[in-house]
N, C-alpha and C positions, 0 to 999 in steps of 0.2 A: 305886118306883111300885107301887101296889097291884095285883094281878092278880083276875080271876076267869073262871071257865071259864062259858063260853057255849055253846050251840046253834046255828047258824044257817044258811041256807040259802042255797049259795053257785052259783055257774054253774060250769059245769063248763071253764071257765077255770083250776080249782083246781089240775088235772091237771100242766097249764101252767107254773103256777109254781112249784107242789113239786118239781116236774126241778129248774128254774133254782136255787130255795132250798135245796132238803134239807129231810125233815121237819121237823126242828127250826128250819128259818127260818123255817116258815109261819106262825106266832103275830107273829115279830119283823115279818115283811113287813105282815100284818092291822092290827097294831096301827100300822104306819109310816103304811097309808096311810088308816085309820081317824084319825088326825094327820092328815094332809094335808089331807083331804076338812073338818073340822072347823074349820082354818085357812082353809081358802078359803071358808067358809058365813061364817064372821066379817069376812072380807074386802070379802065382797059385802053384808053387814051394813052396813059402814062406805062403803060405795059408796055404797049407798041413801042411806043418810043424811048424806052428804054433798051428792049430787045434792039433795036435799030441801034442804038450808043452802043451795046457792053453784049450783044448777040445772045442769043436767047438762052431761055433758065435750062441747066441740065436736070438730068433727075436725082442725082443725089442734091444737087442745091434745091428742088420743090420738095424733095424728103424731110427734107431739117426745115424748111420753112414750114410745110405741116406739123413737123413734130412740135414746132416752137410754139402754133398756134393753138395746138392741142394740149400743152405744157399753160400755158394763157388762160385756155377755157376754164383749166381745172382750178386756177387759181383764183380767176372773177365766181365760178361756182363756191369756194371758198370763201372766198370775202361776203357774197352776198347772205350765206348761212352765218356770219359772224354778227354781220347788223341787225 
């Protein structure tokens, strides 16, 4: 992946997470959650315009969708105790 040095202006949070990282994490952590944030704007992309196709999620459909991811958790919790 291409890199390039930026400028930016960050909260003094930075403090924060350079302990936890070490200088040299803090570009890897930036760029992790600079990914994250970009995945979930695409996300919410696909929400939208989904809601606009099939009109928006009712609550018992977000109930069984939580309960499926909470059924998920329990089972990557699992696997990962396995290996």
């Amino acid at each position: 992946m291409a890199t390039r040095t930026v400028t930016v202006t960050i909260p003094e949070l930075l403090d924060e997470i350079r302990a936890e990282v070490g200088k040299r994490g803090l570009s890897r952590y930036v760029a992790e959650a600079l990914r994250f944030k970009r995945e979930r704007d695409r996300l919410v992309e696909l929400v939208h315009w989904l809601e606009g196709e099939y009109g928006p999620v009712s609550d018992d459909e977000r109930a069984a969708a939580i309960e499926k991811l909470e059924e998920l958790d329990v089972e990557h919790d699992r696997r990962r105790v396995i290996t």
